[in-house]
C-alpha positions in Angstrom: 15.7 -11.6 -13.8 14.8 -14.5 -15.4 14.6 -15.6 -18.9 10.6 -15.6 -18.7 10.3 -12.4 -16.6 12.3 -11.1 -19.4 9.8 -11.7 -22.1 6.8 -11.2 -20.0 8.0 -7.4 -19.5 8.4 -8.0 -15.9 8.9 -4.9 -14.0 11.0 -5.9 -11.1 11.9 -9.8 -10.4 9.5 -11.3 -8.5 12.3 -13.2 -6.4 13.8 -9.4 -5.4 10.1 -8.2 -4.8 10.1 -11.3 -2.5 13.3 -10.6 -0.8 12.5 -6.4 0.0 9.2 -7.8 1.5 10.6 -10.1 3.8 13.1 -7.5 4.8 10.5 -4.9 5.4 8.4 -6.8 7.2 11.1 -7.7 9.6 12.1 -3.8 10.3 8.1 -2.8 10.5 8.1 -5.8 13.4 10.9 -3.5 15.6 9.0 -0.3 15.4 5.7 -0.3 17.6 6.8 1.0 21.0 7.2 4.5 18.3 3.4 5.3 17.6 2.5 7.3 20.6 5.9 9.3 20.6 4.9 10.9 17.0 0.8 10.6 17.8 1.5 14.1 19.7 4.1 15.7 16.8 1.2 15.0 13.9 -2.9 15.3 14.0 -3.4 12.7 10.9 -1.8 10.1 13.7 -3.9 11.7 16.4 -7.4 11.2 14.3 -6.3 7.1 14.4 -6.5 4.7 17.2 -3.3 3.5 17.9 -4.1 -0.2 17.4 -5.1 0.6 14.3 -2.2 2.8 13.0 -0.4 -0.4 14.0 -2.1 -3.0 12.2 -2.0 -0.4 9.4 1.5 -0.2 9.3 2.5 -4.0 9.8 0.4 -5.0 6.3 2.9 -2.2 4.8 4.8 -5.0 3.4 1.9 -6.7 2.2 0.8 -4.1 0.5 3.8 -2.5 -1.1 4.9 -6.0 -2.3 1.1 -6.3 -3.9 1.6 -3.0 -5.5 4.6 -4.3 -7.5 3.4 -7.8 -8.2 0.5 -5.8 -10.1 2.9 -4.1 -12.4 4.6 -7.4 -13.2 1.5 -9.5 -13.8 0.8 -9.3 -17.4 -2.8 -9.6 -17.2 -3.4 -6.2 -15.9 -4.2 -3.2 -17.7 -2.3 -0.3 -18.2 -4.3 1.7 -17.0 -4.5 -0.4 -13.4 -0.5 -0.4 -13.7 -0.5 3.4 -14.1 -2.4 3.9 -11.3 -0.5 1.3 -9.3 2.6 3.2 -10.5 1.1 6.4 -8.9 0.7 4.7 -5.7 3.9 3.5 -5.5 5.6 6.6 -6.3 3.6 8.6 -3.6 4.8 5.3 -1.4 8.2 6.1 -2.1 8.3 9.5 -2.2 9.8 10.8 1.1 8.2 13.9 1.6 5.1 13.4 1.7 2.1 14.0 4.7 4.0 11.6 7.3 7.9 11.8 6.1 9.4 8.5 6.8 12.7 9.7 6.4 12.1 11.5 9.5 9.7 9.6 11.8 10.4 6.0 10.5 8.1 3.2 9.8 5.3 5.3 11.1 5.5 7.5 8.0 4.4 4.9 5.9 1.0 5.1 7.1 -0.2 8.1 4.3 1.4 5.7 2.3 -0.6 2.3 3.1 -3.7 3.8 3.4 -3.8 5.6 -0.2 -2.3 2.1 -1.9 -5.4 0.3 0.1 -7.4 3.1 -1.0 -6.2 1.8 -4.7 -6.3 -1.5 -4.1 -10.2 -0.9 -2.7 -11.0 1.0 -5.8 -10.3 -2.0 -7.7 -11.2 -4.3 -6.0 -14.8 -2.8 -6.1 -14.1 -2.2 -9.9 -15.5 -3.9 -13.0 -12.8 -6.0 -14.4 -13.1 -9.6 -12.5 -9.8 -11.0 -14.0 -8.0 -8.1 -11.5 -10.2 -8.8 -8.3 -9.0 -12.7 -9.0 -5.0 -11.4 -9.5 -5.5 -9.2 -6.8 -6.4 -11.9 -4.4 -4.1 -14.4 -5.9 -0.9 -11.9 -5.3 -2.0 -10.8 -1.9 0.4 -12.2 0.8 -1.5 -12.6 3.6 -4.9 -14.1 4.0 -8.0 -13.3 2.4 -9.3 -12.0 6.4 -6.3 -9.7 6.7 -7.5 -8.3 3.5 -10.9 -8.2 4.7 -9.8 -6.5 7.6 -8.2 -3.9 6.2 -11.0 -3.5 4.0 -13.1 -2.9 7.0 -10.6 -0.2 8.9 -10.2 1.6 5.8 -13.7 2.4 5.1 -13.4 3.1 9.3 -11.1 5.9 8.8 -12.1 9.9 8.8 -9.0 10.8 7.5 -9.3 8.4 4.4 -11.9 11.5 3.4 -9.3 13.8 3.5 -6.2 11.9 1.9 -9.1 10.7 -1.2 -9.2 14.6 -2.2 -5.0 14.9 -2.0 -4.9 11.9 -3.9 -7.6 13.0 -6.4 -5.9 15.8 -6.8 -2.2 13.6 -7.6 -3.8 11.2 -9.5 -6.9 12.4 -11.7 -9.8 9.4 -12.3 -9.1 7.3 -9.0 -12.8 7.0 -7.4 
């Protein structure tokens, strides 16, 4: 960690955050030919087009790496980087709805779709300065976000993974 990350509190060095994304990104790349092996073993996969599911699971990286840029960037609250810290445990939690521990990158997607369902709640929030950090840390481009934006608010099952997480993580939405 560097000397300034140091004094700014950072969380986690932003060069490591850096690294595990481009390393995550790479094993999410080898995984699609996967999806309609588990979409038979679990119904939350089944209530999801597959192309979606996909797309869903390749911004994984994006979005685990914006989830721990949050917690570094000094400008945001605590309460924002309590929530974010929710999200990230439930990320990395391995038993959870879809267990990535046992059907691989395709058990992320629980995962991705509450942090989006975070990062929508903010983003639709009342503090500007964190929609303008949250755009500035995002990794990919400002459509991709848009997009995912869009498929969320798409998604059936986001109804039902909103009352788990409400029930995790008391005064999200």
């Amino acid at each position: 960690m560097t000397p300034d990350e140091e004094k700014r509190g950072t969380f986690i060095s932003q060069d490591k955050i850096d690294n595990f994304y481009g390393k995550f990104a790479r094993k999410i790349d080898q995984w699609d030919e996967n999806v309609e092996k588990y979409r038979n073993k679990y119904s939350l996969l089944k209530a999801i087009p597959v192309k979606t599911i996909i797309r869903l699971i390749k911004a994984g990286p994006q979005v685990l790496h914006l989830l721990i840029s949050l917690l570094n960037h000094e400008e945001v609250t605590r309460k924002t980087k309590a929530r974010v810290s929710a999200a990230i445990a439930y990320f990395i939690f391995p038993f959870d709805a879809l267990p990535e521990g046992l059907i691989g990158p395709i058990g992320y997607l629980d995962d991705i779709v509450i942090a989006l369902m975070l990062i929508e709640y903010l983003l639709n929030g009342k503090n500007e300065r964190e929609k303008e950090i949250i755009t500035e840390l995002w990794q990919g481009t400002p459509e991709e976000l848009t997009v995912l934006r869009g498929i969320l608010k798409g998604i059936d099952v986001v109804r039902y993974l909103e009352k788990q997480l409400r029930k995790i993580v008391p005064g999200i939405g």
